[in-house]
C-alpha positions as CSV (number, residue, x, y, z in Angstrom):
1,X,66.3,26.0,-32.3
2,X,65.9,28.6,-29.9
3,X,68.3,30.5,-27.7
4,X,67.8,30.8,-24.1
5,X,69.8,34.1,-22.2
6,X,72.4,33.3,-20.7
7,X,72.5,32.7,-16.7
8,X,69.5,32.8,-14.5
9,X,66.1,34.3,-15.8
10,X,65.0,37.2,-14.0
11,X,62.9,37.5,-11.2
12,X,60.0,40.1,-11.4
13,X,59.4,40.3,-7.6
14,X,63.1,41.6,-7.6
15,X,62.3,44.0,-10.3
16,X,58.9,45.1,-8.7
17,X,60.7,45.8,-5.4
18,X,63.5,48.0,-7.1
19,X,60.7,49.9,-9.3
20,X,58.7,50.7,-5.4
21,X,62.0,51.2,-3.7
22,X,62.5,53.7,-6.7
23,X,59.2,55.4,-6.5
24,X,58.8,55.5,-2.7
25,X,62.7,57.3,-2.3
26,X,62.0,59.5,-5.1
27,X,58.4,61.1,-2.9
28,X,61.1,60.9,0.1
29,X,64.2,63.0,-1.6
30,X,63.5,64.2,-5.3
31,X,65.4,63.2,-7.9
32,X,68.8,64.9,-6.8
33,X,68.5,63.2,-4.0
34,X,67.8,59.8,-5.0
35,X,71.1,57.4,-4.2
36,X,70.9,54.0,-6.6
37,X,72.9,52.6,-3.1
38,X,69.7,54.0,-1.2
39,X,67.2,52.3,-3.9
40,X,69.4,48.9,-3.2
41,X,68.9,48.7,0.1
42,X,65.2,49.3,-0.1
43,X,65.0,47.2,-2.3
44,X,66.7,44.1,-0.7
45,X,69.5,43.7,-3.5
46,X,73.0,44.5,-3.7
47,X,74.6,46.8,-5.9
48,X,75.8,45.1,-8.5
49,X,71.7,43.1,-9.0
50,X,70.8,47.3,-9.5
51,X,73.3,48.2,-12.1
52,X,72.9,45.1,-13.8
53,X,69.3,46.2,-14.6
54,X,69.8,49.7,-14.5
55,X,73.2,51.2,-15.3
56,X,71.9,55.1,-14.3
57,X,69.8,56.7,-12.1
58,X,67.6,58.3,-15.0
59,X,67.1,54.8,-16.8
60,X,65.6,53.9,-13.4
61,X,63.5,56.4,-13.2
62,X,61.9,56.1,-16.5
63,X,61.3,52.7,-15.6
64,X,60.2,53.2,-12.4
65,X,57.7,56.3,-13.2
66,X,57.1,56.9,-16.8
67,X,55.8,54.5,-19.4
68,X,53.2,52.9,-18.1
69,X,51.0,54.8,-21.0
70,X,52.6,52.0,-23.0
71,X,51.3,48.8,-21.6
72,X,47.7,50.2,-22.5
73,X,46.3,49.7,-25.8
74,X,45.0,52.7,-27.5
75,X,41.2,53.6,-27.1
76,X,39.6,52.5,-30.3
77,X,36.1,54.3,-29.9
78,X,35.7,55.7,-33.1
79,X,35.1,59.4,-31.7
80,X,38.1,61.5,-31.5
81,X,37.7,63.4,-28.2
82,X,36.5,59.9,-26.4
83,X,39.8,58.9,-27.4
84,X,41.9,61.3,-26.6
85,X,40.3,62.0,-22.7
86,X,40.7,58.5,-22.8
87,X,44.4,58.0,-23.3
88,X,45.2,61.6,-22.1
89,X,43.5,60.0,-18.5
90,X,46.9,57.8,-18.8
91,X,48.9,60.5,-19.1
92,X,47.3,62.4,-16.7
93,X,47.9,59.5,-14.1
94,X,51.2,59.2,-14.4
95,X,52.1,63.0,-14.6
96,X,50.3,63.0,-11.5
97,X,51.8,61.0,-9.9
98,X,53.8,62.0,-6.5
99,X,56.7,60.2,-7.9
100,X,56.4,61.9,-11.1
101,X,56.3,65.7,-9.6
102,X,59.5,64.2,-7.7
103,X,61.1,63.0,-10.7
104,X,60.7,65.5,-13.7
105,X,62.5,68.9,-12.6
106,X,65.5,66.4,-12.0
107,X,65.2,64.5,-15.4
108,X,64.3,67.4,-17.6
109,X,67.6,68.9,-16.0
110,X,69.6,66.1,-16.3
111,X,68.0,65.6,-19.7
112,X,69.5,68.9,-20.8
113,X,72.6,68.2,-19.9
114,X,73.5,64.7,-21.2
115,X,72.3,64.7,-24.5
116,X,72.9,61.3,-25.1
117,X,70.7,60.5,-22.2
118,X,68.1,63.0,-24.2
119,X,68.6,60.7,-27.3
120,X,67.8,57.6,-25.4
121,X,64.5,59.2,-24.2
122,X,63.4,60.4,-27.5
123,X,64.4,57.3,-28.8
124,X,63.1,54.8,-26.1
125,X,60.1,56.8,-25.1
126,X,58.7,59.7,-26.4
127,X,58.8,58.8,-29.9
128,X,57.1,55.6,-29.5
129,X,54.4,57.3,-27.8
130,X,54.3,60.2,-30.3
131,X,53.7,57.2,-33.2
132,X,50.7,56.0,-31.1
133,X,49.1,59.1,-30.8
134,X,50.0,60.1,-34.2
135,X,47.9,57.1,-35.8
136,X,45.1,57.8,-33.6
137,X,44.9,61.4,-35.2
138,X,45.3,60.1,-38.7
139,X,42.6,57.3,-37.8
140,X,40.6,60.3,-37.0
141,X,41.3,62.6,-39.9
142,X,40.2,59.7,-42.2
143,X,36.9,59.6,-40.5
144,X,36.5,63.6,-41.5
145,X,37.3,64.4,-37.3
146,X,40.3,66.7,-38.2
147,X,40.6,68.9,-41.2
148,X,43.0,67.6,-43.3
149,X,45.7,70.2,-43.1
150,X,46.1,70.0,-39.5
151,X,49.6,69.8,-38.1
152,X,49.3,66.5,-35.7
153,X,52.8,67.0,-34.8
154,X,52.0,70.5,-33.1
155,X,49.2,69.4,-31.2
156,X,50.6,66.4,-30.0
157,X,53.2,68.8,-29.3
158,X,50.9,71.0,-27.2
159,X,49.4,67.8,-25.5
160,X,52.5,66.9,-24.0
161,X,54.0,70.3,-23.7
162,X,51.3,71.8,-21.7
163,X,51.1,68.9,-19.0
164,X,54.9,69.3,-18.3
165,X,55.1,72.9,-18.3
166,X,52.0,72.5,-15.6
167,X,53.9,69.7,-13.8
168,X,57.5,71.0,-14.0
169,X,57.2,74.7,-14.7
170,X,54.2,76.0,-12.9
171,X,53.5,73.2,-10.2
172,X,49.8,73.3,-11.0
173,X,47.5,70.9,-11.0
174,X,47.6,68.2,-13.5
175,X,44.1,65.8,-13.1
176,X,41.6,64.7,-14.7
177,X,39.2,67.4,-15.4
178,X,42.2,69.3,-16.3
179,X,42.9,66.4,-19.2
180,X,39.6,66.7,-20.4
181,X,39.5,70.4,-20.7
182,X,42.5,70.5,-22.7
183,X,41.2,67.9,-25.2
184,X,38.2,70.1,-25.6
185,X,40.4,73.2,-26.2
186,X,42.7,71.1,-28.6
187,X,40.0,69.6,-31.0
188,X,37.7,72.6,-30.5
189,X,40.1,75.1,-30.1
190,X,39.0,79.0,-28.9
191,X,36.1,79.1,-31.7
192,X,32.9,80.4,-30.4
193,X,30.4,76.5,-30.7
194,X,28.0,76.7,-33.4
């Protein structure tokens, strides 16, 4: 037998407009200034329909801005850079995002100081996508693509580092020709070619 939620089942065109009410106040008034009373009224809901999908303003904005890396499937093209420009492209789009430059000076702040909200990032988010990546890598250092005492870890590291330290840090930009010269410098590295 199975077990039906109880009450009434969602309705995604009330998610979708929270998520764009979300996106569009977070261009309009950064992340400090994002009210979830503000995203409600956009949004056409009360309140309490807000908090009962998003209890905080940062779950929102994850929800609303980040993550959408994880709907995609990872590139499966049997060449390690093709790969990586190809899901680094995902990255890139988010990161790049208006919403995104709104969001992450806020959330890495916030971040800081709540570490239980950290935790629930690492845990909900990064780590799932560091998992992804990760296999990709090994996929690749089984094909002879990587040596095999490469720390995957610290690049994925330096993926992710250098796009937020661009986005957050350095407000430089982060697109697509910028994504594919980093995987170049990251599976090349600074080693004159051959």
């Amino acid at each position: 037998m199975v077990r039906r939620p109880r009450g009434r089942p969602r309705d995604p065109a009330i998610d979708d407009a929270i998520l764009r009410a979300a996106r569009r106040l977070l261009v309009r008034s950064g992340y400090a200034g994002l009210a979830m009373e503000a995203v409600a009224a956009a949004a056409g809901i009360s309140k309490p329909t807000l908090y009962l999908r998003y209890p905080t303003k940062a779950a929102l904005v994850l929800d609303a801005v980040f993550g959408k890396t994880k709907a995609q499937p990872m590139p499966t093209n049997s060449d390690l850079v093709a790969d990586l420009r190809e899901a680094y492209s995902w990255a890139v789009d988010e990161f790049s995002a208006p919403e995104a430059r709104a969001a992450l000076p806020g959330l890495l702040a916030e971040m800081a100081a709540v570490p239980e909200l950290a935790r629930r990032v690492n845990l909900h988010v990064v780590d799932s996508e560091y998992a992804r990546v990760r296999d990709m890598l090994e996929q690749a250092r089984a094909r002879g693509e990587i040596r095999a005492d490469a720390d995957l870890m610290l690049a994925i590291d330096a993926f992710v580092g250098t796009a937020l330290a661009r986005v957050a840090l350095f407000d430089r930009p982060v697109d697509q020709d910028f994504g594919a010269r980093l995987v170049d410098l990251l599976v090349h590295g600074l080693a004159p070619r051959a």
